[in-house]
N, C-alpha and C positions, 0 to 999 in steps of 0.2 A: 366857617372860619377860613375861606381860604387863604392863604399866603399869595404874597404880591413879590414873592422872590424873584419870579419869573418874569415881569410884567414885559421884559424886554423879547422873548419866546424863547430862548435860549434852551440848548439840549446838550445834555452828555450823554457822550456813545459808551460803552464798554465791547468792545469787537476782541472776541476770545477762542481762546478753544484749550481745553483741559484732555489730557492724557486721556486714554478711553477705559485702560485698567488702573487702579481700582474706580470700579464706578459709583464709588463712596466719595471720590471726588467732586463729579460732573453733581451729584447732586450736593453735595455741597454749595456748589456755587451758584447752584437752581435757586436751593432756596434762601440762601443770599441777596440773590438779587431778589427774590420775591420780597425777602422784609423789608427790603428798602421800598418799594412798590415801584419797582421798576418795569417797564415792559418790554416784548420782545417783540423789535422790528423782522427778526427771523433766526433761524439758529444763530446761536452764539453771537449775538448783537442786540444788547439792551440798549433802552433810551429812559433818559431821567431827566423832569426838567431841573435847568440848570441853580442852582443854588451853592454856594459857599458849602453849604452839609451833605449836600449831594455829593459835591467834588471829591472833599476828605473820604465821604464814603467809599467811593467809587475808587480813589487810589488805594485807601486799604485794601482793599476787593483785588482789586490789578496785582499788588506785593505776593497775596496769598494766594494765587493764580502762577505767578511766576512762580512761588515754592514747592507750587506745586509741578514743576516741572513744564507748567503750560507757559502758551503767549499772551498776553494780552495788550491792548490800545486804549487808550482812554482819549476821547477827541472832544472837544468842544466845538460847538456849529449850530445853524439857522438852518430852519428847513426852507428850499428855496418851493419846492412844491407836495403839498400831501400834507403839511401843520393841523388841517381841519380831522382828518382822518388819524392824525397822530396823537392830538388831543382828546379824539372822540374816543381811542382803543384805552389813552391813560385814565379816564373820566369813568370808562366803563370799567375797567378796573378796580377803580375805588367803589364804586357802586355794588361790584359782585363782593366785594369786602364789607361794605354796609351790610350788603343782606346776609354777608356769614355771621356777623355779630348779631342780626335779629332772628337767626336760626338761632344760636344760642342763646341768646333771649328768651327764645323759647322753653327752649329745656332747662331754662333756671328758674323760670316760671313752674314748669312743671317738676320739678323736685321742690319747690316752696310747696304745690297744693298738693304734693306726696306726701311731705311733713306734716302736716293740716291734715292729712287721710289716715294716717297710722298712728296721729297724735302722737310727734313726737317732738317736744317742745323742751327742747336742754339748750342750754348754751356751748355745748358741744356743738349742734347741729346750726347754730347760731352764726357761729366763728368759722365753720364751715361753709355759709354760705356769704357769709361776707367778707371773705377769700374771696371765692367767684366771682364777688362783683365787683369788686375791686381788680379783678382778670378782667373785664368783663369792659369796664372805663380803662382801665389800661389800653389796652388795645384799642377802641374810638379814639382815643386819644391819640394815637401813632396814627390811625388811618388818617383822621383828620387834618393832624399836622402834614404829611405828606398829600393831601387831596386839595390842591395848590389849583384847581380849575372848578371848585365847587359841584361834586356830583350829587346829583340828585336825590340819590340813597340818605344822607346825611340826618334830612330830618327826620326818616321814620325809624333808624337807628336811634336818635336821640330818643324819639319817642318811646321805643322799645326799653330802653335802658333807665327812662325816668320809670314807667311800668312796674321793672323790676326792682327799683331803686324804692317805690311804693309799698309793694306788696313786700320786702324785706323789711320795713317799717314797721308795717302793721303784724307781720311774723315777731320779732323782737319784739313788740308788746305784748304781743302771748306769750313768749317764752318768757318773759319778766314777771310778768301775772301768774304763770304756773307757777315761776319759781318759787314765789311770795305766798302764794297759798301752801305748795308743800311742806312750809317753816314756820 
């Protein structure tokens, strides 16, 4: 689902620099910019492509950067040369983000057939895992809506998530089936 926000190629800078003590700041704004999925052309200069959501975000970013004592720039611009390599580092980005959600994937696969091993079929353990999976589309969902170049990770994330989305199914009819028996 990529976004056609961009179609024109457009880029926001954020060109910063944050006080160096406390360093409870600098990561702050690390992982700032990471949730927006931004990336970094080099210290303290991320690039975002350009969107309306992006902007807002990005001037909030710059406010709480200035409060913090630091400078920050916020530029709008066209890459005159290097785009191919700038899209390739955002694309790969989103991709190592797909494959973090299929690691997790993983491991909610493997506490479903944990449950299944210990037999332990409550509606406790129920609502508990469908919390996670509900984490779980949350997050695809954010990657997606920011993964505006279409990476290639995308599908085998979805696939990972329908998977889990499965096997929590067919989990819930067990723990429905115990409950009913125990009553």
């Amino acid at each position: 689902m990529p976004s056609s926000d961009n179609a024109d190629g457009g880029w926001l800078l954020l060109v910063y620099r944050v006080p160096s003590e406390p360093t409870r700041l600098r990561a702050a704004v690390w992982r700032r910019i990471k949730s927006l999925g931004a990336i970094y052309l080099q210290n303290s200069v991320a690039a975002l492509p350009a969107s309306p959501a992006a902007e807002r975000s990005l001037r909030l970013l710059r406010n709480e950067i200035l409060e913090m004592s630091g400078t920050a720039m916020l530029m709008s611009c066209s890459v005159l040369a290097g785009e191919a390599e700038i899209r390739s580092a955002f694309t790969a980005a989103r991709d190592d983000e797909y494959e973090e959600i299929i690691d997790k994937c993983r491991d909610f696969l493997g506490e479903v057939e944990k449950e299944y091993a210990d037999s332990h079929f409550s509606y406790a353990e129920l609502e508990e895992n469908e919390v996670d999976l509900i984490k779980l589309r949350t997050w695809l969902q954010r990657v997606r809506e920011r993964d505006v170049f279409g990476g290639a990770g995308l599908q085998a994330a979805l696939s990972s998530l329908a998977e889990c989305e499965e096997k929590l199914e067919a989990y819930a009819t067990r723990v429905y089936a115990e409950e009913a028996e125990s009553h």
